[in-house]
C-alpha positions in Angstrom: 0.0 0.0 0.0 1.5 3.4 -0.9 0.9 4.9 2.4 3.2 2.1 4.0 5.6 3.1 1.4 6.0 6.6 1.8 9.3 8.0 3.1 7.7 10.5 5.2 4.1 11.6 6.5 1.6 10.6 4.1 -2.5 11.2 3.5 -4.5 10.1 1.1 -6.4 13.1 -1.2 -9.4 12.5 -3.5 -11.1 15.6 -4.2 -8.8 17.7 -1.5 -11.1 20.4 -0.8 -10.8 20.1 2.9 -7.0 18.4 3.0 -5.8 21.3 1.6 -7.1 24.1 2.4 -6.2 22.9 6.2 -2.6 22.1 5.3 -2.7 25.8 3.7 -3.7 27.2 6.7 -1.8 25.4 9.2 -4.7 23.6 10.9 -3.1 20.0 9.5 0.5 19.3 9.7 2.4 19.0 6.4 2.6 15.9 4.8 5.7 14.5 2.6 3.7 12.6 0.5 0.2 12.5 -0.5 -1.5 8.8 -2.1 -4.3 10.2 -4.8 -7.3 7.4 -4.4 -9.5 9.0 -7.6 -8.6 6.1 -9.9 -9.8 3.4 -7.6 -12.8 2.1 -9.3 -14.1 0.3 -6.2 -14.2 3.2 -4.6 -16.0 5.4 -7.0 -19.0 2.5 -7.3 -22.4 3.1 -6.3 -24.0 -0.5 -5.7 -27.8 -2.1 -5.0 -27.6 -5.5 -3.6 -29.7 -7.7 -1.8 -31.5 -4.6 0.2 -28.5 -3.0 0.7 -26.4 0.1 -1.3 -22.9 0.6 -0.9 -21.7 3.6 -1.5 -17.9 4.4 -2.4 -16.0 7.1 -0.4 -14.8 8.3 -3.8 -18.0 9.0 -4.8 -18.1 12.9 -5.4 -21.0 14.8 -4.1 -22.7 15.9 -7.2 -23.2 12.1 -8.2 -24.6 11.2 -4.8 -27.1 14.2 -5.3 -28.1 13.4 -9.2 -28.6 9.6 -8.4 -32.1 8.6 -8.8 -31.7 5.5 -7.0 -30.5 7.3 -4.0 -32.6 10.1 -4.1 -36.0 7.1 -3.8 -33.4 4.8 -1.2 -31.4 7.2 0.7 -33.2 11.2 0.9 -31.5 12.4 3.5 -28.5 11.8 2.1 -29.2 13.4 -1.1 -30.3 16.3 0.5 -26.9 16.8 2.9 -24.8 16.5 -0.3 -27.0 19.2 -1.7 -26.1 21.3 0.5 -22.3 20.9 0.6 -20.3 24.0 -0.6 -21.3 25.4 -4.0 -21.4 23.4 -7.4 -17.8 23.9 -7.7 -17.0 22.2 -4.5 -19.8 19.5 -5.0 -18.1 18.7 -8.6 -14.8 17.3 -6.9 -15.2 16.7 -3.1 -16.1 13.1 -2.3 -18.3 11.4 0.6 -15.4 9.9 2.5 -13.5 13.0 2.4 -16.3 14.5 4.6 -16.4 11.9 6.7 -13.1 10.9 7.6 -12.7 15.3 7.8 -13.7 13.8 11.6 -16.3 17.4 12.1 -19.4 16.5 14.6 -21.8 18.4 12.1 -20.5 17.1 8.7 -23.6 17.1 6.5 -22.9 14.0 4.9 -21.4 12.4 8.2 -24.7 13.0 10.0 -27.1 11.8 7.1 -24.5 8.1 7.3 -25.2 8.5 11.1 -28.9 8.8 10.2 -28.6 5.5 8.2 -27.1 3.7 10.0 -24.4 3.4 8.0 -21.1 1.3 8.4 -17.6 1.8 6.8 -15.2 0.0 4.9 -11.6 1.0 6.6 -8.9 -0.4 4.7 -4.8 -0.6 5.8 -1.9 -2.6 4.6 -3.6 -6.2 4.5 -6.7 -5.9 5.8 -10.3 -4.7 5.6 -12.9 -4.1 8.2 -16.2 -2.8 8.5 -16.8 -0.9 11.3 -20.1 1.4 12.6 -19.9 5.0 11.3 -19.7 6.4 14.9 -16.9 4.7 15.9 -14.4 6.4 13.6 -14.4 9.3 15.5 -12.2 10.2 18.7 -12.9 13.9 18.8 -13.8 17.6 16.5 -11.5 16.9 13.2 -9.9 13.7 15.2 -10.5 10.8 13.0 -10.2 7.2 15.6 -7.7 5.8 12.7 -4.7 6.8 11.5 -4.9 8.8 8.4 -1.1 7.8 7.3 -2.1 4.2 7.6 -5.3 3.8 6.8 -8.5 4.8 4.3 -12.1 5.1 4.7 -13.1 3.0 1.2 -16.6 2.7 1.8 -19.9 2.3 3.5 -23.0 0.6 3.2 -26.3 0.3 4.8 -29.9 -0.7 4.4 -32.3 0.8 1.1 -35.3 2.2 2.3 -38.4 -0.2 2.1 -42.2 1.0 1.9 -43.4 2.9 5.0 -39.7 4.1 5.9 -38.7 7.9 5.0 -35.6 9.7 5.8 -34.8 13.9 6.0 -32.6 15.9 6.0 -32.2 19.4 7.4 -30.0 22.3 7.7 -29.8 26.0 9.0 -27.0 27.9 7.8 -26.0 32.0 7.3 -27.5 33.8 4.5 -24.2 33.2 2.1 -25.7 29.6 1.9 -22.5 27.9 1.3 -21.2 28.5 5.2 -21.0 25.5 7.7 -24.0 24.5 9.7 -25.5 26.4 12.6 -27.4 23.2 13.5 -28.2 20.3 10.9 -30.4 17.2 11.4 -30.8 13.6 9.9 -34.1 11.8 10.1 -35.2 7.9 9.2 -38.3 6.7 10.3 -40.7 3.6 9.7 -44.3 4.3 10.4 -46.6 1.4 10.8 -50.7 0.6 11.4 -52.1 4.0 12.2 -48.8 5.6 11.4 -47.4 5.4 14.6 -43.3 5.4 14.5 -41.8 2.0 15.0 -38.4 3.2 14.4 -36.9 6.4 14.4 -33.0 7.5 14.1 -32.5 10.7 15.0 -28.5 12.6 14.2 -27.6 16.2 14.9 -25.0 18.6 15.1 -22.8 19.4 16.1 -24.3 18.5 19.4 -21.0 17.2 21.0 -17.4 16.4 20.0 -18.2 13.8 17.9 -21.5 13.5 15.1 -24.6 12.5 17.3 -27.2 10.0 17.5 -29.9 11.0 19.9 -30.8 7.7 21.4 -32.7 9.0 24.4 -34.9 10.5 22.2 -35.8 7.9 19.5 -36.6 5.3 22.1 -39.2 7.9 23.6 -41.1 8.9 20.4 -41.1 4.9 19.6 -44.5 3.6 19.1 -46.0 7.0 19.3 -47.7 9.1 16.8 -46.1 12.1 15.5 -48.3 14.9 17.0 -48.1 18.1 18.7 -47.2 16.1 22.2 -44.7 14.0 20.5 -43.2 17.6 19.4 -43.0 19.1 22.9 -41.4 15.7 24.8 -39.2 14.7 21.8 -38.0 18.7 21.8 -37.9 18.7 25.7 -35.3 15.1 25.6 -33.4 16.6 22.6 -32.1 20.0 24.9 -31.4 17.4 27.1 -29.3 14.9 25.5 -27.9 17.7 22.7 -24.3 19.3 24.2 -24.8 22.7 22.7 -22.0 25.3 22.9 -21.4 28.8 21.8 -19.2 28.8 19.0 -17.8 32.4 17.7 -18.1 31.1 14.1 -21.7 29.8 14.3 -23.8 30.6 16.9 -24.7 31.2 20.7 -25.9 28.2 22.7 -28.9 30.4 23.5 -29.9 30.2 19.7 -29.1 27.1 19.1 -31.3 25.5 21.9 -34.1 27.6 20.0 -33.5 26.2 17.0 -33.2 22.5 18.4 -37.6 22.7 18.1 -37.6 24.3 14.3 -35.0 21.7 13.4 -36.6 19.0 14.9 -40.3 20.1 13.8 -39.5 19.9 9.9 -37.1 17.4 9.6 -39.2 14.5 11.7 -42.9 15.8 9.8 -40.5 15.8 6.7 -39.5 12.4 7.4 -42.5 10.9 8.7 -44.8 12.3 5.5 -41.9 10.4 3.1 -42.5 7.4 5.0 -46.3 7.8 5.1 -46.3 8.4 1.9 -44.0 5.6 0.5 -46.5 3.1 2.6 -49.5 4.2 0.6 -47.5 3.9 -2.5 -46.9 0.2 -2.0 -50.5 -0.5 -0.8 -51.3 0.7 -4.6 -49.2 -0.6 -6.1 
């Protein structure tokens, strides 16, 4: 492997719109080598098997947003990658770039935490699939070693009829800024549509990307209502580590948009789900 090769630090780079710009501005140490991933074809597949998708980490985000397939199997996914950057950035920044960037609000990292995703990480001799949320030690502190190792891929399950994901963002006006507060939603509604599963991520909401546990186990077997709203809003606060940040917002504002967030992104996600149950009965 070229990054057990290298005669000095190494990284890998695929579309480098994070890598660099860091190295640039002295937020990531300099590297003597760097190990260009972009002609790995496994890693720029996008496939459908047996109920499950895998999705390369090569995979730009303008692909991941244009694919029909994934915009029917995977939503909230399609909708974080829309929202990554500008066109420009979109055209050449890839899905495991964002994720192994290690940020607790990482649009695309929280939509994979939404689906329950697992990765493919891959060293010198050996591969292993591991859950999303475990390759994360702390803020832009991957649990891996970057020199030694790559995020190739993830996987997890296609959406089947009465399941519906969302996701959400608020951002500054400039539109292309990082997230004030993002959410990912997946839901499966059943008889009466009452929620028999619900995954709930945020962020950044603590030092690493966030599933809000507490939460989904309350509003399990409930029907999304006004009530649900309140409690599910009241357990979020609770279970959400909200801090000021200087380049995004006060914890203050933050906590207030916890309930917006939360309103539109689980009606969002239920109404997919409702919707995608009636379908089948239809059909």
């Amino acid at each position: 492997m070229m990054l057990e090769q290298a005669n000095g630090p190494a990284r890998i780079i695929g579309g480098g719109t994070d890598l660099l710009l860091d190295m640039q501005q002295g937020r990531a140490p300099a590297v003597d080598t760097l190990v260009d991933v972009t002609g790995i074809d496994e890693m720029k597949e996008i496939r459908f098997e047996d109920g499950t998708i895998f999705l390369g980490a090569g995979v730009i985000h303008r692909r991941i947003v244009e694919d029909s397939r994934l915009q029917n199997s995977a939503q909230c996914l399609t909708e974080a990658c829309g929202l990554i950057g500008g066109p420009q950035v979109r055209n050449v920044a890839t899905i495991g770039g964002n994720v192994s960037h290690a940020l607790p609000a990482g649009d695309g990292t929280i939509a994979l935490v939404t689906l329950d995703a697992q990765a493919l990480l891959a060293s010198a001799g050996e591969r292993t699939w591991k859950p999303i949320r475990e390759l994360y030690a702390g803020p832009g502190k991957p649990s891996f070693d970057p020199g030694k190792s790559v995020v190739a891929g993830f996987k997890f399950k296609q959406s089947q009829p009465g399941e519906g994901s969302a996701f959400r963002r608020i951002m500054r006006p400039q539109g292309v800024a990082i997230a004030i507060l993002n959410m990912g939603v997946w839901v499966r509604v059943g008889e009466g549509e009452k929620i028999e599963k619900i995954r709930i991520g945020i962020g950044p909401a603590g030092p690493r990307p966030v599933r809000a546990e507490k939460t989904e186990s309350m509003l399990d077997g409930r029907v999304w209502d006004e009530q649900a709203l309140k409690d599910a809003h009241v357990s979020l606060l609770e279970e959400a580590s909200l801090r000021t940040s200087k380049h995004r917002a006060t914890q203050e504002y933050r906590r207030h948009l916890v309930g917006v967030l939360l309103k539109r992104t689980v009606s969002e996600a239920v109404r997919r789900a409702v919707q995608s149950s009636h379908s089948e009965l239809v059909n």
